[in-house]
C-alpha positions in Angstrom: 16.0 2.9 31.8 14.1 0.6 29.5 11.4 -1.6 30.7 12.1 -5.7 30.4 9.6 -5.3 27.1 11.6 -2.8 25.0 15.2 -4.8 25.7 13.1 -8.0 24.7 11.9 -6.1 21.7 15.9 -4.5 20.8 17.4 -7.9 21.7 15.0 -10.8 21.6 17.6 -13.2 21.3 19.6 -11.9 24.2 16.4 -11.4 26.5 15.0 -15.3 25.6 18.8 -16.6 26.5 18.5 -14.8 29.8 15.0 -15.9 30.3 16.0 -19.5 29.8 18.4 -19.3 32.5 16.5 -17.4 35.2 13.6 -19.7 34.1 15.9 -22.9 34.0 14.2 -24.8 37.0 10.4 -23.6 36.3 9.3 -20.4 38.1 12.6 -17.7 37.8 15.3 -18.4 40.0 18.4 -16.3 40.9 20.0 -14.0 43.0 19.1 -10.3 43.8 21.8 -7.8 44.9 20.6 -4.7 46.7 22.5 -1.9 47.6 22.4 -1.2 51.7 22.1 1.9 53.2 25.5 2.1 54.1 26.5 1.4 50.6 27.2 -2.4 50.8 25.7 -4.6 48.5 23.2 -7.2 49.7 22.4 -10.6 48.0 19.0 -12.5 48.3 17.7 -15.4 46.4 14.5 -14.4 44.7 11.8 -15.7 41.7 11.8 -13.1 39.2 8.8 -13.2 37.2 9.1 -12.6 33.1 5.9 -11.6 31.2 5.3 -9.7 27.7 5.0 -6.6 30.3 8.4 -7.1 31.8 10.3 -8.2 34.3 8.9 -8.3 38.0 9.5 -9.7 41.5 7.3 -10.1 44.7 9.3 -8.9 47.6 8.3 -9.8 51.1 8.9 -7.1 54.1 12.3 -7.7 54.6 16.0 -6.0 54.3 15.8 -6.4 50.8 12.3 -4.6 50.2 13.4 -1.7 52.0 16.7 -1.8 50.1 14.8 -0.9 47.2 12.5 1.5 48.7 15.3 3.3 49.5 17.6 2.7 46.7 16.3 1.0 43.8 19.4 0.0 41.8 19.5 -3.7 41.9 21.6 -6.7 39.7 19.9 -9.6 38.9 22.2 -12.9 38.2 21.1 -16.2 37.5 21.1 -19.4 39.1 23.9 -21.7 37.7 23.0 -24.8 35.7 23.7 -27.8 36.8 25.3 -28.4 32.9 27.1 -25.8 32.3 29.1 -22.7 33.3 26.0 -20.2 31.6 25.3 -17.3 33.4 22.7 -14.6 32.8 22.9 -11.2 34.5 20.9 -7.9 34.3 21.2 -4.5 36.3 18.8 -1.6 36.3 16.2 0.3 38.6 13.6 -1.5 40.4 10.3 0.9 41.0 7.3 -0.3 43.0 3.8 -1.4 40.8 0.9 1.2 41.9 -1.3 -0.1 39.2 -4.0 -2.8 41.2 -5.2 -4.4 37.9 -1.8 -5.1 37.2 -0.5 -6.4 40.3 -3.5 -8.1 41.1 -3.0 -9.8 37.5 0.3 -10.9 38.5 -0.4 -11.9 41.6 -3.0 -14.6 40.5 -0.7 -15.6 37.3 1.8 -16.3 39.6 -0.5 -17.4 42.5 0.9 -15.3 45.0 -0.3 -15.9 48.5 -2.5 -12.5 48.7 -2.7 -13.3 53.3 1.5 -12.7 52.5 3.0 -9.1 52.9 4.8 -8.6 49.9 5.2 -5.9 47.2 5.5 -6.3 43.2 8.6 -4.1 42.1 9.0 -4.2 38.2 12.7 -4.1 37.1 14.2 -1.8 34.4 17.1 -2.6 32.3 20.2 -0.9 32.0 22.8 -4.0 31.3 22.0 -7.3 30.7 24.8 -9.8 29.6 24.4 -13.1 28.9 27.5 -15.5 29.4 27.8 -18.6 27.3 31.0 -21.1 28.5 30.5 -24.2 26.7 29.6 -23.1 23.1 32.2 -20.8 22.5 34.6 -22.0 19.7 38.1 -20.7 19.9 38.3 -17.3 18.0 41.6 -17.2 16.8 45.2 -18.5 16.5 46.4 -19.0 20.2 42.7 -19.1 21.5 41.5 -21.8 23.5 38.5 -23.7 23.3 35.6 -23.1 25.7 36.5 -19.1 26.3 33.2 -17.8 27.2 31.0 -16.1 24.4 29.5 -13.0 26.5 26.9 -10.7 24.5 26.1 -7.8 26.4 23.2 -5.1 26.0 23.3 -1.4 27.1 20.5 0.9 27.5 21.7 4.1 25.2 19.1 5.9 27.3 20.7 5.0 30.3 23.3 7.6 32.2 26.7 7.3 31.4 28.9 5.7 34.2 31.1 8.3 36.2 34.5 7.3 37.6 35.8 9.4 40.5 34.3 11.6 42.8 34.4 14.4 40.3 34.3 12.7 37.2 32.5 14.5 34.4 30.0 11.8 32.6 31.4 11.1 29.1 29.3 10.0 26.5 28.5 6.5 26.0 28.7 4.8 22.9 25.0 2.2 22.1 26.3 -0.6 22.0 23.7 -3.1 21.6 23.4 -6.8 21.8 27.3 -6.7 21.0 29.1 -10.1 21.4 31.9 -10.2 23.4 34.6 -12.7 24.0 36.9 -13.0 26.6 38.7 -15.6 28.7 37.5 -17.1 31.7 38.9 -15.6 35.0 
């Protein structure tokens, strides 16, 4: 799992192109999905907060807090803009902030109403992928105009994905801030 900071530092082209978008309207902007505890996902609209020491939320007491008490997988997607088809999306572990200095520094960067009963969760970074629709030239003979241009990030520290409920992990490849294309579905 690697912190906000060391995908910025591996990919800072890739981490200022998602900040862009989740920063797009002023404070961050976009839409949190938490797993449930019966498994279901759950999707909240939330300000993630991007600093040099990573990327945060304030969570209120609510289903979604406790979602990520209890499980603290999360996806992160962005807002869309109202211009274009863009998207930004990261994935990764969210893990409550113990350290007072540091929330408290938050907290008054982002002026967050300290009467409010929230709690700073700091998000790590297994994926992030960043989706570009209107800047992508066609590739190659028979390609189309405006397919998407996606560039994707993996943490190589990250667990390998299992498939099957008795799936041995295989070994992942690093594959880092690889671009992708691919059509639009």
């Amino acid at each position: 799992m690697a912190s906000w900071s060391d995908f910025a530092a591996d990919e800072p082209r890739l981490a200022d192109g998602i900040r862009v978008l989740l920063q797009q309207y002023g404070p961050g902007f976009g839409y949190l999905a938490t797993v449930r505890a019966d498994g279901g996902p759950r999707v909240h609209p939330v300000s993630p907060v991007i600093t040099d020491e990573g990327l945060f939320c304030f969570i209120i007491d609510s289903p979604k807090r406790r979602d990520l008490e209890r499980d603290g997988r999360y996806a992160l997607h962005s807002f869309p803009p109202e211009e274009s088809d863009d998207e930004a999306y990261v994935a990764g572990h969210a893990q409550p902030v113990t350290d007072p200095a540091q929330v408290a520094r938050l907290a008054q960067s982002v002026r967050a109403a300290p009467q409010v009963d929230w709690r700073l969760f700091e998000f790590t970074v297994d994926v992030a992928m960043l989706a570009r629709r209107d800047h992508a030239p066609a590739i190659g003979p028979g390609d189309a105009p405006g397919r998407p241009a996606v560039q994707v990030w993996l943490d190589p520290l990250a667990a390998p994905a299992m498939t099957g409920p008795t799936a041995v992990p295989e070994p992942r490849p690093a594959r880092r801030g690889r671009d992708v294309h691919r059509s639009a579905a």
